[in-house]
C-alpha positions in Angstrom: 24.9 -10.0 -27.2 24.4 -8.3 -23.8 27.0 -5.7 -23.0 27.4 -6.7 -19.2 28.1 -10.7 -20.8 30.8 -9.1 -23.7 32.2 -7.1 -20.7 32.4 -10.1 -18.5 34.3 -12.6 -21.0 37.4 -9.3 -21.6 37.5 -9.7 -17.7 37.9 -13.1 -17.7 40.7 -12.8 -20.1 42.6 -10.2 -18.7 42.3 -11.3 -15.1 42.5 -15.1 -15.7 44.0 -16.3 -18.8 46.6 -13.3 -19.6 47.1 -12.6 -16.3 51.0 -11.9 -15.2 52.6 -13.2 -12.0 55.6 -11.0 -12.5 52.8 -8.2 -13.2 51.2 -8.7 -10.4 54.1 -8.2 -8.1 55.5 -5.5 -9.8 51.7 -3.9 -8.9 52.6 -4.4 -5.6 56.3 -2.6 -5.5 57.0 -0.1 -2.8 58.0 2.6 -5.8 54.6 4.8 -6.5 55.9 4.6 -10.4 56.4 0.8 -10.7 53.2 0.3 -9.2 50.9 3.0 -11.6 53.5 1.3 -14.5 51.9 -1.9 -14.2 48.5 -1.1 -13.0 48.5 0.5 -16.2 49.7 -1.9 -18.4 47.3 -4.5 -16.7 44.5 -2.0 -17.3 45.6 -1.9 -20.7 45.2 -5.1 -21.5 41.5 -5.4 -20.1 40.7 -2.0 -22.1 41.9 -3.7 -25.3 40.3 -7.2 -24.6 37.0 -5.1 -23.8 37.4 -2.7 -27.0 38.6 -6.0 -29.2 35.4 -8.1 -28.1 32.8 -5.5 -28.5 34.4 -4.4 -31.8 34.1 -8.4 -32.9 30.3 -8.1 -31.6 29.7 -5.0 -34.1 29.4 -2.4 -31.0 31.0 0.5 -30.1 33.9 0.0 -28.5 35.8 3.3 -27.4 33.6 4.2 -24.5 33.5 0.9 -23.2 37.1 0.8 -23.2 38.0 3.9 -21.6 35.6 2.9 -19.2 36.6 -0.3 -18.6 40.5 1.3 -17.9 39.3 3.6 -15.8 37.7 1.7 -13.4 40.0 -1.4 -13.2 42.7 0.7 -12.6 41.6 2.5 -9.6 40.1 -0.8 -8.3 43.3 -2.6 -8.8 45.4 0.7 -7.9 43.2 0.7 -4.5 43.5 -3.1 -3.7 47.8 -3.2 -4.3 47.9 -0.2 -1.7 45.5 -2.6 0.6 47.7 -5.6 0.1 51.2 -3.7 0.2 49.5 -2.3 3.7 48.3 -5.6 4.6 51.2 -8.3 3.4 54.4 -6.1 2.7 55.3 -4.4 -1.0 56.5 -7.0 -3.8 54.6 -9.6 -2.6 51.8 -11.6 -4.4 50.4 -13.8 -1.4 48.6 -16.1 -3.3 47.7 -16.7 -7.1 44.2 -17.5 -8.1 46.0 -20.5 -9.7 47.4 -21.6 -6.4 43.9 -21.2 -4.9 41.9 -23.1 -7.7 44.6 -26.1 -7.6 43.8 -26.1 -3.6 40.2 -26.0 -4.1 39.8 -28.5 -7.3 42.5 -30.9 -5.9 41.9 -30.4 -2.6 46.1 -29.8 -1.4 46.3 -29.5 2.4 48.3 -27.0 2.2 48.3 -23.5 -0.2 52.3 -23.1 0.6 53.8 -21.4 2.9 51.4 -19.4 4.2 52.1 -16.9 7.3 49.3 -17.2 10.0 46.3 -15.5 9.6 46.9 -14.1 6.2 44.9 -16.3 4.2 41.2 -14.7 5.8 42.6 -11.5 4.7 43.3 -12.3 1.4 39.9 -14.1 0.7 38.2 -10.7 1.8 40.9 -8.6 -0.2 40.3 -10.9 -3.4 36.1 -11.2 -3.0 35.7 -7.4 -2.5 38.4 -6.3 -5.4 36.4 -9.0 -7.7 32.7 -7.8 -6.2 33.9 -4.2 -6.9 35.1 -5.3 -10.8 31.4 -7.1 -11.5 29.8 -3.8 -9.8 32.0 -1.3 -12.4 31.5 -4.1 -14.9 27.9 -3.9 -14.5 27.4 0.2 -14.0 30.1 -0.1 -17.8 27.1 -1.9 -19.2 24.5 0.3 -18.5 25.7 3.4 -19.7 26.9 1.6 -23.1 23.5 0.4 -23.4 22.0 -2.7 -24.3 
């Protein structure tokens, strides 16, 4: 199976379906040791969903792993600072969860959600994600196909 596809499903898991609300603000703390804490614990978890699944696919699996940690976290490290700067420490504006339900079931409203934070957060969120398929994509090159 194509690296960049294996690579692609551990992001999915660890960024979607185990993601952690009370992670994700804890990312976003003021302290410099809670946030590097749980960016690496979060980075963690993508290194070992991307070591697990190219393991299962009979590949090696270290490189991409370590590869995979290093890069989420200092995308994720880079983004909290840009959100702490942007919407205050501790604070998770909005879920991807919250978002989804707005979109799919089209909700007036997302909460409530201080003016003109929402345009901010779409750019935070499409760039951090853009910047994960990018690393995610560079990952699979170097493993090979």
């Amino acid at each position: 199976m194509d690296p960049f596809l294996l690579l692609l499903l551990s992001h999915i898991l660890g960024d979607v379906i185990f993601a952690s609300n009370r992670l994700a603000v804890l990312k976003r703390k003021s302290g410099i040791f809670d946030q590097i804490l749980a960016n690496g614990w979060h980075t963690s978890l993508h290194a070992f969903f991307a070591g697990l699944i190219f393991f299962l696919a009979d590949r090696e699996w270290v490189w991409p792993s370590l590869l995979v940690f290093s890069f989420h976290f200092l995308i994720d490290f880079i983004r909290c600072k840009v959100e702490i700067h942007f919407f205050g420490p501790g604070r998770v504006l909005l879920t991807r969860k919250e978002v989804m339900v707005w979109i799919f079931r089209r909700k007036k409203a997302l909460r409530n959600i201080p003016k003109g934070t929402l345009a901010p957060w779409f750019l935070i969120n499409f760039t951090d994600q853009a910047a994960h398929l990018c690393s995610l994509y560079a990952i699979s090159e170097v493993v090979g196909r």
